[in-house]
C-alpha positions in Angstrom: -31.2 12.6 13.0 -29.3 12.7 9.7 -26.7 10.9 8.8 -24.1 13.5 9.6 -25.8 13.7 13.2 -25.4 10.1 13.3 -21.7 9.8 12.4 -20.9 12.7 14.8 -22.7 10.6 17.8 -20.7 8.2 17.0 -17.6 10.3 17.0 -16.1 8.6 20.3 -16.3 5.0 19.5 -14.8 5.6 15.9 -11.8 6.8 17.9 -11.2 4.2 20.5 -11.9 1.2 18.4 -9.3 3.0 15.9 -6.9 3.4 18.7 -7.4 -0.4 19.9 -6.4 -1.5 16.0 -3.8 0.6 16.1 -2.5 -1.5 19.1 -2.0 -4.2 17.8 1.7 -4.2 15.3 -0.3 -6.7 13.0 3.0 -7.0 10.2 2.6 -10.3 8.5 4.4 -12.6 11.4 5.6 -16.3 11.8 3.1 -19.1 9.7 1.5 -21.7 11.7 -1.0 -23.9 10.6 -3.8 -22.1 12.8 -2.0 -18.5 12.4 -1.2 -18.0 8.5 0.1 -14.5 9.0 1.3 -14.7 12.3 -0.5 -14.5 15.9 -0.8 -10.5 16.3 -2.7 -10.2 13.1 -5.0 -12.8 14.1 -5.7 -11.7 17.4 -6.5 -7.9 15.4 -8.8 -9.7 13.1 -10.5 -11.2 16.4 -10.7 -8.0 17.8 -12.4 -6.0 15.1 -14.9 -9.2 15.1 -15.8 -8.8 18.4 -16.6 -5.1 17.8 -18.7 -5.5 15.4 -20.7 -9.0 17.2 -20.8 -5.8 19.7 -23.1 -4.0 17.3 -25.0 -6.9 16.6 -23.4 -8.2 13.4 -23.4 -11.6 12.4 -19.3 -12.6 12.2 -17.6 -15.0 10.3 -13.6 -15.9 10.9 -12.4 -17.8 8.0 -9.2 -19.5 9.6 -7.2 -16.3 10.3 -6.8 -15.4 6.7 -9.8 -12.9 7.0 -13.2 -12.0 8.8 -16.8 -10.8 7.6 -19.3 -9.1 9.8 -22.9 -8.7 8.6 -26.1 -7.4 8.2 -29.6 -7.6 6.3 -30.7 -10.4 4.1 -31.3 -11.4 0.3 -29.7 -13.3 -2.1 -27.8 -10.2 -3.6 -24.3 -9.1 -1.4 -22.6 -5.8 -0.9 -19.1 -6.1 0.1 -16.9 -3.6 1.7 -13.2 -4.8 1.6 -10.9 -3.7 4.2 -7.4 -4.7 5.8 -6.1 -4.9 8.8 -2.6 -5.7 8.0 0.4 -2.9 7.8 3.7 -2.5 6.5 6.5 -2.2 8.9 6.5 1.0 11.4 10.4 1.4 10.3 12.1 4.2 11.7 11.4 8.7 12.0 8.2 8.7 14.1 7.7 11.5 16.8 5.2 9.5 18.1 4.6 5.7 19.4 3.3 4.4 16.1 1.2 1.9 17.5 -0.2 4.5 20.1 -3.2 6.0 18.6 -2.3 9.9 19.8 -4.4 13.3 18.4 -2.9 16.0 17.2 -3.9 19.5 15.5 -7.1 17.8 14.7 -5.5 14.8 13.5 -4.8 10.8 14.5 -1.2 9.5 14.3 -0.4 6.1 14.3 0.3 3.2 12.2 -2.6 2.1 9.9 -5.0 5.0 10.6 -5.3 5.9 6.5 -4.6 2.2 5.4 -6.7 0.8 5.9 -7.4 0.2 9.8 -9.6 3.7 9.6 -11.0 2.9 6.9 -12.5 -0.7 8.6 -13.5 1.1 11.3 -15.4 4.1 9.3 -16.8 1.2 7.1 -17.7 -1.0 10.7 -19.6 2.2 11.5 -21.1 3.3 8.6 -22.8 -0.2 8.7 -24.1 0.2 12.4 -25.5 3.5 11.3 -27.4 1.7 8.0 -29.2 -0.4 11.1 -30.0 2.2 13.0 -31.9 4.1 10.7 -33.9 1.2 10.5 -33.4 1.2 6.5 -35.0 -1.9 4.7 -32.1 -4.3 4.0 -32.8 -6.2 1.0 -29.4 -7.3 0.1 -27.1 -8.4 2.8 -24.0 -6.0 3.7 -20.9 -7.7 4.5 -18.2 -5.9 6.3 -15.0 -8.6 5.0 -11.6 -7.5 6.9 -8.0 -9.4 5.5 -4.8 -9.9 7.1 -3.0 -10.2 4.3 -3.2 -7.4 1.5 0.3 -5.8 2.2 2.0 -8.9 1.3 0.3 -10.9 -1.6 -3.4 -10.8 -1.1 -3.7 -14.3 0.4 -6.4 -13.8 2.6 -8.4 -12.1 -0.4 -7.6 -15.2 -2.4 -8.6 -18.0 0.4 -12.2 -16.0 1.3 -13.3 -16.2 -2.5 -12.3 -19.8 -2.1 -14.9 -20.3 0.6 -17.9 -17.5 0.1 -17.2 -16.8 -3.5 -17.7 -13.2 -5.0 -19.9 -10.1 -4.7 -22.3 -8.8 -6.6 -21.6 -5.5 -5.6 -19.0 -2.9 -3.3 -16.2 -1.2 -2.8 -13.0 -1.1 -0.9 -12.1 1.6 0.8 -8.1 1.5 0.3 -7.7 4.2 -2.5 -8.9 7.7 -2.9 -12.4 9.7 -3.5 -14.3 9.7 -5.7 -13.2 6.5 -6.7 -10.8 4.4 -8.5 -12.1 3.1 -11.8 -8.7 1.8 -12.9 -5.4 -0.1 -11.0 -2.3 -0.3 -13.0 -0.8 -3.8 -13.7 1.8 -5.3 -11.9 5.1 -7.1 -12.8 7.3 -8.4 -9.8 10.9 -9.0 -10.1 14.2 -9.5 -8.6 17.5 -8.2 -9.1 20.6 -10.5 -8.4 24.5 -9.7 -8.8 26.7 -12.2 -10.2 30.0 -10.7 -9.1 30.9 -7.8 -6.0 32.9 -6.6 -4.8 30.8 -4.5 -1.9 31.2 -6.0 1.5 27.7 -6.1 2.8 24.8 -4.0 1.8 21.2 -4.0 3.5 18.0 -1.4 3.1 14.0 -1.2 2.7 11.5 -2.2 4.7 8.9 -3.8 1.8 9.2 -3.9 -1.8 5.7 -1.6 -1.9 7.7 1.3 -0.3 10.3 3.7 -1.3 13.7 2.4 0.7 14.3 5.4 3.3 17.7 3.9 4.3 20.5 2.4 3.4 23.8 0.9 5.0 26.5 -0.7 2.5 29.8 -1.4 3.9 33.0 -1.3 1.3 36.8 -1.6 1.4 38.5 1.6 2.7 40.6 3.3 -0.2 38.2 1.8 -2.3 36.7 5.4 -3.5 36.6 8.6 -3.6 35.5 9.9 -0.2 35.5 13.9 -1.7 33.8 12.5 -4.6 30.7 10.9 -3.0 30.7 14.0 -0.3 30.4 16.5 -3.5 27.6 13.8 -4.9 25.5 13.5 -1.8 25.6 16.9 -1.4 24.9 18.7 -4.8 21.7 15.8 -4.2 20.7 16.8 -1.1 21.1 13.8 0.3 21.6 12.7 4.4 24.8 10.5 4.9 27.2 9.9 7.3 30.3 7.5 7.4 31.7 4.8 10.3 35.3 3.8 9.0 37.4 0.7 10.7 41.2 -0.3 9.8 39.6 -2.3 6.8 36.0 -1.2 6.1 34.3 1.8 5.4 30.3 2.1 6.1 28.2 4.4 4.3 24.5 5.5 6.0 22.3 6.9 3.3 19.2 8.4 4.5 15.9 8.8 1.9 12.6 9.8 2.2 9.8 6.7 2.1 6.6 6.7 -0.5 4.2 4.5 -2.1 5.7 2.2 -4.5 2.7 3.1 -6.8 4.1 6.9 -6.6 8.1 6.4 -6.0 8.8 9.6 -7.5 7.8 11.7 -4.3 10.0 10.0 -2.3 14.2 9.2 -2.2 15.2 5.9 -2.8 18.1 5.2 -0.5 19.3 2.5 -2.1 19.7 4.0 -5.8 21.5 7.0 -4.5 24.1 4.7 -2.2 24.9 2.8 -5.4 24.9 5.6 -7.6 26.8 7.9 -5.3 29.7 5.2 -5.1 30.1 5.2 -9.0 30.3 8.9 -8.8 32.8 8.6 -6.1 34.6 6.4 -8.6 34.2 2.8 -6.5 34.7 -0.1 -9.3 32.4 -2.9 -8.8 30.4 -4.9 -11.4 27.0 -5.0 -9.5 26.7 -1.2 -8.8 27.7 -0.7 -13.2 24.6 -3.3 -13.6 22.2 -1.2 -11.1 23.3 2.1 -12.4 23.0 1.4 -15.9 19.6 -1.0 -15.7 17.9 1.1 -12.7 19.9 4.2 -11.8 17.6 7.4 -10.0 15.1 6.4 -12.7 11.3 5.7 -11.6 10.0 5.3 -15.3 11.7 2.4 -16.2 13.4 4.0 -19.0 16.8 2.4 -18.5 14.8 -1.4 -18.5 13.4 0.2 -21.9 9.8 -0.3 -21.0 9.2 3.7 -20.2 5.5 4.0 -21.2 2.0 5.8 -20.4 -1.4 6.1 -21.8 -4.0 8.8 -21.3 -4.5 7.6 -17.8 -1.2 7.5 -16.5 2.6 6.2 -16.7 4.7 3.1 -16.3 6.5 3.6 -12.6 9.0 1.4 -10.9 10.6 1.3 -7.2 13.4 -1.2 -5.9 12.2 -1.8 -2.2 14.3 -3.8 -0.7 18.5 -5.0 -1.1 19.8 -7.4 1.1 23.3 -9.5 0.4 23.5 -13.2 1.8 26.6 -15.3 1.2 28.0 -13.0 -1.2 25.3 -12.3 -3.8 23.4 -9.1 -3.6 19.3 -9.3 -4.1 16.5 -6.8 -3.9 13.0 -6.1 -5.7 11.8 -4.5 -8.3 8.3 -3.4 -8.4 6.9 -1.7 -11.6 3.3 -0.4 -12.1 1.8 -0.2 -15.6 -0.7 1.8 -17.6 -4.4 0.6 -17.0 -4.6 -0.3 -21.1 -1.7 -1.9 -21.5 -1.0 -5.7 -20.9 1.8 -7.9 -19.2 2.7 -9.4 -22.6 3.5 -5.9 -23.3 5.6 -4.5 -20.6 7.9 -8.0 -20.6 8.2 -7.6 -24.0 9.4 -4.7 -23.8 12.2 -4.9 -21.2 12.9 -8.6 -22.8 16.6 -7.3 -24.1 17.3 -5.4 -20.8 17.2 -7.8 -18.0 20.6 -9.3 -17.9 24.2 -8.8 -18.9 27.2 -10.1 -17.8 27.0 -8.0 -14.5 23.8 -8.9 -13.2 20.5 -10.2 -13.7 16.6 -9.2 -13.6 14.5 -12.4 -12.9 10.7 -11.9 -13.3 8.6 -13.5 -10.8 5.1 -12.2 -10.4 2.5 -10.7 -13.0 -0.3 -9.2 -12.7 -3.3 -7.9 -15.0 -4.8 -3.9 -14.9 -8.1 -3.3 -13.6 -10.4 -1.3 -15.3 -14.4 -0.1 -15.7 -15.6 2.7 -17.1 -16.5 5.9 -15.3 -20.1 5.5 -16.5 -20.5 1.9 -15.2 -23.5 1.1 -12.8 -20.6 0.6 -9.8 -18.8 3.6 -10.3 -22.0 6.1 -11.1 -23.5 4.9 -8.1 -20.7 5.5 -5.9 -19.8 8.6 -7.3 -23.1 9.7 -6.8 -22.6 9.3 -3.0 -19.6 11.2 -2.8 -21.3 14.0 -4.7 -24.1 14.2 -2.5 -21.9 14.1 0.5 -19.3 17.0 -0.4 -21.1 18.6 -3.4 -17.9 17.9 -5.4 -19.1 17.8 -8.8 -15.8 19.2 -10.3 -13.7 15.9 -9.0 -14.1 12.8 -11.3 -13.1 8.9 -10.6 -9.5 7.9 -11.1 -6.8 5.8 -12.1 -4.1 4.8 -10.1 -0.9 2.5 -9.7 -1.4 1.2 -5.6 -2.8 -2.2 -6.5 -6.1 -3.0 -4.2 -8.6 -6.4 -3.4 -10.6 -5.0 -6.4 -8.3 -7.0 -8.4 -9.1 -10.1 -7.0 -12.5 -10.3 -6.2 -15.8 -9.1 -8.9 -17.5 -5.9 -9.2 -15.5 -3.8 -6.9 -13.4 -0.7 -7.2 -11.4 1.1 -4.8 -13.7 4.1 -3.2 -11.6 6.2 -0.7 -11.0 6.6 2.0 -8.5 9.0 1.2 -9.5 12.3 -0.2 -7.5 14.1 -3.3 -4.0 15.9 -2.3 -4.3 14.5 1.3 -1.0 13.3 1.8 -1.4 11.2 5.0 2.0 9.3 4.9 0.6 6.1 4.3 4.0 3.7 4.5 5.4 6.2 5.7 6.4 7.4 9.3 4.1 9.8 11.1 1.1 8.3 9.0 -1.8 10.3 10.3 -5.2 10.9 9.5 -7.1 13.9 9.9 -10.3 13.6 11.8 -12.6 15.5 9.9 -11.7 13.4 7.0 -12.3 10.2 9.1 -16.0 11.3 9.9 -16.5 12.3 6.5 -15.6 8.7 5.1 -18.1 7.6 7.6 -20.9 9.8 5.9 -19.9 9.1 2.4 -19.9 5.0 3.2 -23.3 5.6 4.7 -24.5 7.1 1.9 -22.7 4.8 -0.7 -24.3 1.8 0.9 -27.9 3.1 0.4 -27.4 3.9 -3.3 -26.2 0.4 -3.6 -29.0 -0.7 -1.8 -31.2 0.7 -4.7 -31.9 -1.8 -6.9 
């Protein structure tokens, strides 16, 4: 058989181990001392280990912070880094989003494009290697976190114990490959004064805010105002009123932090629309004029871009407790550029007499050139796969494991201008991209391989 024979034989159990991962609702949960990231994440790690000791692989669990399965032997190791963690379902599904169900030829469910697909194309692609009965003169290590959508822990505690790789991929990014990730700077936005009663929205600072609720004295604006604002925006609202308190219910579209510009940010237009409606409040003056509708950054003055790409920036989250509003901030910057850089830049912005922008985590770009060993190689797969010569590597601003491990990049498994609603609801994945990634990763592997 060849390889696409192979994958399509195999066409069954890439489903129903999917649809078993999909099961399990592994968000980052309570911290024990055995569970790190909670219990259900654990018990998904265990899972996909005992499908792949089902195949024959030797398994490793490294205290619930992440898993490896392998094959072959040598002193040289291929890795293929893959999560099993997922942001919150959050709300808009038409479906159970953590029952797998297929639809006009594709899966629905949450974690089907990131990344629990992509463990299981990779878990497969692996058991295909062994069938072929290929010589394995480097070992082949399948490692699966639990912790990648909330800080990378997991990444972080197996370099601890096995140390790096000499060679791989993750597939958590797009074809034909990412040769560049954006850097990161984290921050926080606090009010010192405000006047808004309560305000809540977002799900994770890594996604677009689809909703939000802020409740505000009655008579406090202009109800025509923010109807004409919403409106002319095309934005979903509604209003609940009491004898005192007025609640506004501002509806958005969710996105990819790394890409907030195709989706809505709730929370800028609820705070944004109440200045139009002429509300008078010192925290929404400080968010309109140092955020605002923006993406770009441009009102924290460090709007940017190089010839791979632009600064972006999404707030993800707002939340008030004992009278202070919070909420993040997360901005992704050009693959050339440096931290020093960006902070510098926004140095004079981040605090007036309103408000305040505190900085809390930073992060470096990733970057290799397209003609690197890694990325020729890898590309090379793809091309031989879909005889896509046209399509060349990329940069891009989701931030992956490549960034904290050696000699990796991001190699799908998503494919150019699928949009599979990754963070989003009705994330789906179509299937004859799913058995594709399983022939690419097959193929990848043996060019790697190749010494």
């Amino acid at each position: 058989m060849d390889i696409k024979e192979y994958v399509e034989s195999y066409k069954e159990q890439l489903f129903s181990n999917l649809a078993k991962l999909v099961s399990y609702n592994s968000v980052k949960g309570e911290q024990s001392d055995e569970y790190p990231f909670g219990k259900v994440v654990a018990d998904c790690l265990a899972e996909a280990l005992k499908m792949c000791e089902g195949y024959g692989f030797e398994t490793t669990n490294l205290d619930n912070y992440c898993g490896y399965a392998q094959i072959g032997e040598g002193e040289q190791l291929i890795g293929i880094l893959g999560h099993l963690d997922i942001v919150p379902a959050g709300e808009g599904w038409d479906s159970d989003p953590f029952k797998m169900v297929e639809k006009d030829g594709k899966l629905y469910g949450r974690g089907v494009s990131d990344d629990k697909g992509a463990v299981v194309a990779s878990m497969i692609a692996m058991k295909i290697i062994k069938d072929m009965n290929i010589p394995l003169n480097k070992r082949i290590r399948l490692i699966m976190g639990c912790n990648e959508e909330t800080g990378s822990l997991c990444l972080k505690h197996y370099v601890e114990c096995e140390g790096h790789i000499d060679m791989g991929f993750t597939p958590d990014g797009e074809f034909p490959g990412v040769h560049g990730e954006k850097g990161m700077v984290g921050a926080i936005f606090k009010s010192k004064n405000t006047n808004i009663i309560d305000i809540k929205g977002g799900v994770a600072g890594n996604v677009v805010c689809n909703r939000c609720v802020v409740s505000v004295a009655k008579n406090s604006f202009s109800k025509r105002a923010l109807d004409e604002y919403f409106n002319n925006n095309d934005i979903e609202y509604s209003i609940e009123e009491t004898d005192d308190v007025v609640t506004i219910d501002v509806k958005g579209v969710a996105a990819h932090a790394s890409t907030p510009s195709l989706g809505v940010n709730a929370i800028s237009y609820a705070l944004c629309g109440l200045k139009a409606s002429g509300y008078q409040d010192s925290f929404v003056e400080f968010y309109c004029n140092h955020i605002g509708l923006e993406t770009d950054g441009n009102m924290l003055g460090c709007k940017c871009s190089d010839e791979y790409g632009e600064l972006t920036l999404n707030n993800g989250i707002i939340k008030m407790e004992d009278g202070q509003i919070t909420g993040t901030i997360d901005i992704r910057f050009p693959v050339t550029m440096s931290v020093k850089q960006i902070v510098s830049l926004m140095s004079d912005n981040l605090e007036d007499e309103n408000g305040v922008i505190e900085i809390v985590r930073k992060g470096e770009p990733l970057f290799y050139p397209i003609d690197s060993p890694l990325v020729s190689k890898l590309l090379s797969a793809y091309q031989e796969v879909t005889n896509d010569y046209e399509t060349m590597p990329m940069t891009m601003g989701g931030g992956t494991y490549a960034k904290g491990i050696h000699n990796c990049i991001a190699f799908g498994c998503a494919f150019l201008n699928e949009d599979n609603h990754i963070h989003d609801a009705n994330e789906h994945l179509a299937v004859d991209s799913f058995l594709k990634q399983v022939e690419i990763y097959v193929t990848a592997i043996m060019k790697l391989l190749e010494d």
